[in-house]
PyMOL CGO cylinders between C-alpha atoms (Angstrom):
from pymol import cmd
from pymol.cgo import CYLINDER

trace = [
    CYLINDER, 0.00, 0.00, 0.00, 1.53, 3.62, -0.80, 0.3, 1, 1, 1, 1, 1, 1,
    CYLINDER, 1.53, 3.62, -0.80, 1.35, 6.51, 1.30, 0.3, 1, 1, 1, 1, 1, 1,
    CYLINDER, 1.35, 6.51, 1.30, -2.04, 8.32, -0.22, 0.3, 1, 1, 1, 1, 1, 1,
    CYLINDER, -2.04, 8.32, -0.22, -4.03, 5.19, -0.24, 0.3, 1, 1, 1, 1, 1, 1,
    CYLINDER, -4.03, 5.19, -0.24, -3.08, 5.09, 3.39, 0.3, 1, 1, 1, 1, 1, 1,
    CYLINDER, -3.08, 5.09, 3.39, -3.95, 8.35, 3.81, 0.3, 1, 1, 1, 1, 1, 1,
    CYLINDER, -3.95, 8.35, 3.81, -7.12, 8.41, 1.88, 0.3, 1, 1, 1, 1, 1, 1,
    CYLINDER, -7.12, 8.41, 1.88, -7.95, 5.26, 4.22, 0.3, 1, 1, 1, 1, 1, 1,
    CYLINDER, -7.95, 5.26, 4.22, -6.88, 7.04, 7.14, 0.3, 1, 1, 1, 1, 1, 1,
    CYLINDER, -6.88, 7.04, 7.14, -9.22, 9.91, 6.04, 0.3, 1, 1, 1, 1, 1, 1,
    CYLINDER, -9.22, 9.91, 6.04, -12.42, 8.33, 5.02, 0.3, 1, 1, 1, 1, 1, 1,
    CYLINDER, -12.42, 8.33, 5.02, -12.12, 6.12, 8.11, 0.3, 1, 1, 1, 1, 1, 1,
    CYLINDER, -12.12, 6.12, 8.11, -11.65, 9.36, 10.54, 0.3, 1, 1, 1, 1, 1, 1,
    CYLINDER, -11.65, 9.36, 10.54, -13.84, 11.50, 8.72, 0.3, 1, 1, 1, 1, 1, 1,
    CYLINDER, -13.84, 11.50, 8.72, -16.96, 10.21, 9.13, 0.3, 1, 1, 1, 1, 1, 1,
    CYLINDER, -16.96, 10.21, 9.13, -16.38, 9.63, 12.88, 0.3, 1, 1, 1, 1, 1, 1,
    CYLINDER, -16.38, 9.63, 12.88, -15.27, 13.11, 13.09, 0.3, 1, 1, 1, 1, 1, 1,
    CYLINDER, -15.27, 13.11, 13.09, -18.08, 14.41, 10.82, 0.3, 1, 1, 1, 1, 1, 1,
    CYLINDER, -18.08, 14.41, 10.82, -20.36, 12.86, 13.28, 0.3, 1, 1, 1, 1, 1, 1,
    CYLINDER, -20.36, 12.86, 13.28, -18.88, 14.16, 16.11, 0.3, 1, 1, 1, 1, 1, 1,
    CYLINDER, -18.88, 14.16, 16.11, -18.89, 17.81, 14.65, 0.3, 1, 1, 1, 1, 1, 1,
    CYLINDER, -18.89, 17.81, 14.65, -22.76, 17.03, 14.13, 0.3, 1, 1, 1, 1, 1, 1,
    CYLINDER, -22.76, 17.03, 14.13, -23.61, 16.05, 17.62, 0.3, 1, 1, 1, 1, 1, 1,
    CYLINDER, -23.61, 16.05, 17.62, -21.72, 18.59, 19.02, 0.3, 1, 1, 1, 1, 1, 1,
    CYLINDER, -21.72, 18.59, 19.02, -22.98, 21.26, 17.23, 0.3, 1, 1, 1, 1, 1, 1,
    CYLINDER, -22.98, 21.26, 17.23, -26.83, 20.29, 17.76, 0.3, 1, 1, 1, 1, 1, 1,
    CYLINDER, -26.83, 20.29, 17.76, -26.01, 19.94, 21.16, 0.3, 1, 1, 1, 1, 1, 1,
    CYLINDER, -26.01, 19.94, 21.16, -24.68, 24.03, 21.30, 0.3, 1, 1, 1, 1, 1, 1,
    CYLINDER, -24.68, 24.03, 21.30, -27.36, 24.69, 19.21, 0.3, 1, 1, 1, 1, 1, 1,
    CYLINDER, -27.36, 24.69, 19.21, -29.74, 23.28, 21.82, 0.3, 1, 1, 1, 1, 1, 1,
    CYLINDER, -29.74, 23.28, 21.82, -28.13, 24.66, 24.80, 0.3, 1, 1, 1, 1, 1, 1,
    CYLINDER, -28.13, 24.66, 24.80, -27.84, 28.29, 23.55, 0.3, 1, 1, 1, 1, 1, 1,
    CYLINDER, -27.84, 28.29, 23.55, -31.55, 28.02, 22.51, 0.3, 1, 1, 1, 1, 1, 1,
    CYLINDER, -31.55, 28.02, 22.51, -32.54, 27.22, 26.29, 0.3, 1, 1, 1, 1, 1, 1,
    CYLINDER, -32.54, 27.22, 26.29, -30.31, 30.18, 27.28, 0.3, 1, 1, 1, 1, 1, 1,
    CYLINDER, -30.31, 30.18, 27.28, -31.89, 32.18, 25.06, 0.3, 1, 1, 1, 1, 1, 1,
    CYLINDER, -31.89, 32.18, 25.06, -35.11, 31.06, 26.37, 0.3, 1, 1, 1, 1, 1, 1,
    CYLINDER, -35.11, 31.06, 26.37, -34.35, 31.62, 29.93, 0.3, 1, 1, 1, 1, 1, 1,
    CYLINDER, -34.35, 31.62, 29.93, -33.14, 35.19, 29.85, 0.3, 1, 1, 1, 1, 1, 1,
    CYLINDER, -33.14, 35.19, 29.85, -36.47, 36.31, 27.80, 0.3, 1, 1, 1, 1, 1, 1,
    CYLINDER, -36.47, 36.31, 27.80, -38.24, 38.56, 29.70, 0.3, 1, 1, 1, 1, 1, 1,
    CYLINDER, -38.24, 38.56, 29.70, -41.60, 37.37, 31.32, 0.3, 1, 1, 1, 1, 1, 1,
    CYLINDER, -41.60, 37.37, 31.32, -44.35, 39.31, 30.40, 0.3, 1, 1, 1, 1, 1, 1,
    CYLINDER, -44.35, 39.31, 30.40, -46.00, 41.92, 33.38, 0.3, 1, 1, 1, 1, 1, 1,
    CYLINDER, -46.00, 41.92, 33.38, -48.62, 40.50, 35.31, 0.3, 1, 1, 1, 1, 1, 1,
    CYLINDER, -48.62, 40.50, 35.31, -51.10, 43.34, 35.41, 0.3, 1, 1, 1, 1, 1, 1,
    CYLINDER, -51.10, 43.34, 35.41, -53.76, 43.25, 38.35, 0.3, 1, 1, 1, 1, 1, 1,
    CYLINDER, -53.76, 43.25, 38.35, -57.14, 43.46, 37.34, 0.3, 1, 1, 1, 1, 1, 1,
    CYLINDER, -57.14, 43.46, 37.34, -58.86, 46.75, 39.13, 0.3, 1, 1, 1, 1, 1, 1,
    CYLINDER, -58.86, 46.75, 39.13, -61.85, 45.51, 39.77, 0.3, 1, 1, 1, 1, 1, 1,
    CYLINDER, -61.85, 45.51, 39.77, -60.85, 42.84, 41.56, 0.3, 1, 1, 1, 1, 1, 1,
    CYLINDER, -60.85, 42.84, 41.56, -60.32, 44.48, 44.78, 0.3, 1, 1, 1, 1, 1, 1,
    CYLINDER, -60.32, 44.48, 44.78, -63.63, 46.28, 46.62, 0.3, 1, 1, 1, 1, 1, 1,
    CYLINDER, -63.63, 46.28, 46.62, -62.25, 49.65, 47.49, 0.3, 1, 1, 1, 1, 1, 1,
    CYLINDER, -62.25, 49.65, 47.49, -63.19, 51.56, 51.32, 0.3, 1, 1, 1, 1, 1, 1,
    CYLINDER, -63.19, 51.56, 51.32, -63.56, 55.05, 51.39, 0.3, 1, 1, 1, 1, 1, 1,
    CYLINDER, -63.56, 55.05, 51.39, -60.39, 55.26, 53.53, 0.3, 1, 1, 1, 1, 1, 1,
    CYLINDER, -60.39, 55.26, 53.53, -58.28, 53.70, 50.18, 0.3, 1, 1, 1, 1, 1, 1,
    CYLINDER, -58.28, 53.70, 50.18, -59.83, 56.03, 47.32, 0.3, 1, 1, 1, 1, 1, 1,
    CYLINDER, -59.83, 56.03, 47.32, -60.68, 59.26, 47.06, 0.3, 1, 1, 1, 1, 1, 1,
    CYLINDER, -60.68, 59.26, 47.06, -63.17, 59.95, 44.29, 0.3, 1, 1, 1, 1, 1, 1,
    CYLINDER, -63.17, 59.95, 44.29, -63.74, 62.99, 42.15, 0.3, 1, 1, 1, 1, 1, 1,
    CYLINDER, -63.74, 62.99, 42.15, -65.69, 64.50, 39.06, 0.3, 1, 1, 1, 1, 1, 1,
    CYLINDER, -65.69, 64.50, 39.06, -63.75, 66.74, 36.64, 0.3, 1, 1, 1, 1, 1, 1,
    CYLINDER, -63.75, 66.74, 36.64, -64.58, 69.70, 34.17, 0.3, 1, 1, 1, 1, 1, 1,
    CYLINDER, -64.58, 69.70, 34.17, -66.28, 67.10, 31.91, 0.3, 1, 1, 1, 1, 1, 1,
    CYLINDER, -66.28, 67.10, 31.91, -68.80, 65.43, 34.73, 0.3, 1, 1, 1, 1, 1, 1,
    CYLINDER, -68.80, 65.43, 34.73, -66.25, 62.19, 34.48, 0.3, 1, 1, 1, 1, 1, 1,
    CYLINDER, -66.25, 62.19, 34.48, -65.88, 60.29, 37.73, 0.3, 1, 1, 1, 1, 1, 1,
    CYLINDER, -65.88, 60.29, 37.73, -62.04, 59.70, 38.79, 0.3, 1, 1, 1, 1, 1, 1,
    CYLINDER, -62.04, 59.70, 38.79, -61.15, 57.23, 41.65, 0.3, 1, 1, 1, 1, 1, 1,
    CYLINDER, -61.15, 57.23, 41.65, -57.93, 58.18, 42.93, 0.3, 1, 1, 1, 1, 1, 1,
    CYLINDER, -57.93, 58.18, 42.93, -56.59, 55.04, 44.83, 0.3, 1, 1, 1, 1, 1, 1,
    CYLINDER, -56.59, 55.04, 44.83, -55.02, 57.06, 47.74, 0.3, 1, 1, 1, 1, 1, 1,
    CYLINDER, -55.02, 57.06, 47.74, -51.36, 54.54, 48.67, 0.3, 1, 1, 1, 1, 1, 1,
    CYLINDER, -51.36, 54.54, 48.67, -50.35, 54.56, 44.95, 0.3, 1, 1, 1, 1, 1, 1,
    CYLINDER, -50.35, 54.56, 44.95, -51.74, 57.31, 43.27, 0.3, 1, 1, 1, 1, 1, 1,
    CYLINDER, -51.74, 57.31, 43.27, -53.28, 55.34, 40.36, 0.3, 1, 1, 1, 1, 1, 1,
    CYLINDER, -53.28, 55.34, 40.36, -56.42, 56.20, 39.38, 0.3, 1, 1, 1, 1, 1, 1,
    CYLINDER, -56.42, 56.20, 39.38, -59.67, 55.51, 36.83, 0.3, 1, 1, 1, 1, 1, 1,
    CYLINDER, -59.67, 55.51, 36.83, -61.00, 57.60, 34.78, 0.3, 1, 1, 1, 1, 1, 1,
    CYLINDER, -61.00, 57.60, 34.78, -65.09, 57.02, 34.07, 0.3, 1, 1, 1, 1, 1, 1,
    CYLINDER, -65.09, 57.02, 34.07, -67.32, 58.35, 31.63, 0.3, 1, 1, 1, 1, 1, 1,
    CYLINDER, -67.32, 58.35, 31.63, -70.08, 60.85, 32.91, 0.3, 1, 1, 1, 1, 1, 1,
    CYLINDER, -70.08, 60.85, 32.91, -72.76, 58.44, 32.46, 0.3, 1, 1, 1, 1, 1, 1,
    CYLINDER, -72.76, 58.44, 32.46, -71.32, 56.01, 34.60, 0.3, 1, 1, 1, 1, 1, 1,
    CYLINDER, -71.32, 56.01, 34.60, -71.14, 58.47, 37.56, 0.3, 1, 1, 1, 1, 1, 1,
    CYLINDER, -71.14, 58.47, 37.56, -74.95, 59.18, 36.81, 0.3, 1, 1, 1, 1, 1, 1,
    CYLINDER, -74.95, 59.18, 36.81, -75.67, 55.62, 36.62, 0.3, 1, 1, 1, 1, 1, 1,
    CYLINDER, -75.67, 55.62, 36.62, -74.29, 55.40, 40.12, 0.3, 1, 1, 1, 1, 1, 1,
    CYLINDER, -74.29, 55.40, 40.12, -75.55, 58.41, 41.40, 0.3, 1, 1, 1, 1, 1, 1,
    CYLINDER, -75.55, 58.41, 41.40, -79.32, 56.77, 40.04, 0.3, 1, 1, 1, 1, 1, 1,
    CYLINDER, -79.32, 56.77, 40.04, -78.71, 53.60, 41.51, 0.3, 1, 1, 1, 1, 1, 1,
    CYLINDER, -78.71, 53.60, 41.51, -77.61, 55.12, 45.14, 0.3, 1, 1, 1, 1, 1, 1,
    CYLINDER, -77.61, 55.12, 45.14, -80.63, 57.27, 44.97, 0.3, 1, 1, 1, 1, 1, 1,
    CYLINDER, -80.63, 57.27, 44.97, -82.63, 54.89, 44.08, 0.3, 1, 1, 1, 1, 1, 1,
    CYLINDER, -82.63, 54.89, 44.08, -81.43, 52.74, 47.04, 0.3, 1, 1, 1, 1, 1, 1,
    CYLINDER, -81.43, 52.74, 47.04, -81.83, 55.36, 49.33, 0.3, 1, 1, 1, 1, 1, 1,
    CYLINDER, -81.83, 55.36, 49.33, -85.93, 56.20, 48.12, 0.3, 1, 1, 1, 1, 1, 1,
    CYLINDER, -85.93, 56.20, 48.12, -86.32, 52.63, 48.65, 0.3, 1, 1, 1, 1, 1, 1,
    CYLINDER, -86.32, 52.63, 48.65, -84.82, 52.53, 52.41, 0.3, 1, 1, 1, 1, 1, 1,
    CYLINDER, -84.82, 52.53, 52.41, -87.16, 55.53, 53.16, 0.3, 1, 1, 1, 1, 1, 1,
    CYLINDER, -87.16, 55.53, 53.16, -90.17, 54.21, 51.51, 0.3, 1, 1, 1, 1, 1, 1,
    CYLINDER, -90.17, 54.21, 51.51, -89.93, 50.96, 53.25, 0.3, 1, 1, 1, 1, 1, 1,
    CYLINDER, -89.93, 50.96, 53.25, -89.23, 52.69, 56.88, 0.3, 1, 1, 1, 1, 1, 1,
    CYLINDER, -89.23, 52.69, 56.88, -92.89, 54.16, 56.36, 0.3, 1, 1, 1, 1, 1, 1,
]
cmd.load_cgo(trace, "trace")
């Protein structure tokens, strides 16, 4: 046998192993730097729903601006809602309503 068909040998022989180990090892970076990348995305903001809390009149302070909208100021953070004018009526309405009802029945 002469030197290059030894070395062709040598070569096809080693090759593929080597081919196969580049393969595996690169899938296996590949993977890896895909769960990194995974990891260090940010997680989205939880936001709380409003609503979900029933408010005292020691937490909010409420108030209607220039445009008869009805604000509730939440009094420890300083966020507030903003509400159309026809919801503060609606409330307004219902409270009166509430309150001609608790007189009428005292009668």
């Amino acid at each position: 046998m002469s030197i290059a068909q030894k070395t062709r040998e040598f070569f096809e022989k080693n090759i593929k192993a080597a081919l196969n180990t580049i393969i595996v090892v690169s899938v296996a970076v590949s993977a890896f730097q895909l769960g990194v990348m995974f990891a260090n995305q940010p997680k989205p903001e939880k936001k709380e729903n409003p609503y979900s809390h029933a408010f005292s009149p020691e937490e909010i302070s409420i108030a209607v601006n220039e445009s008869n909208e009805l604000i509730m100021i939440e009094r420890a953070t300083g966020e507030y809602i903003v509400y159309s004018d026809q919801i503060g009526q609606t409330i307004f309405g219902m409270y009166a309503n509430r309150i001609h009802q608790e007189v009428k029945g005292a009668e």
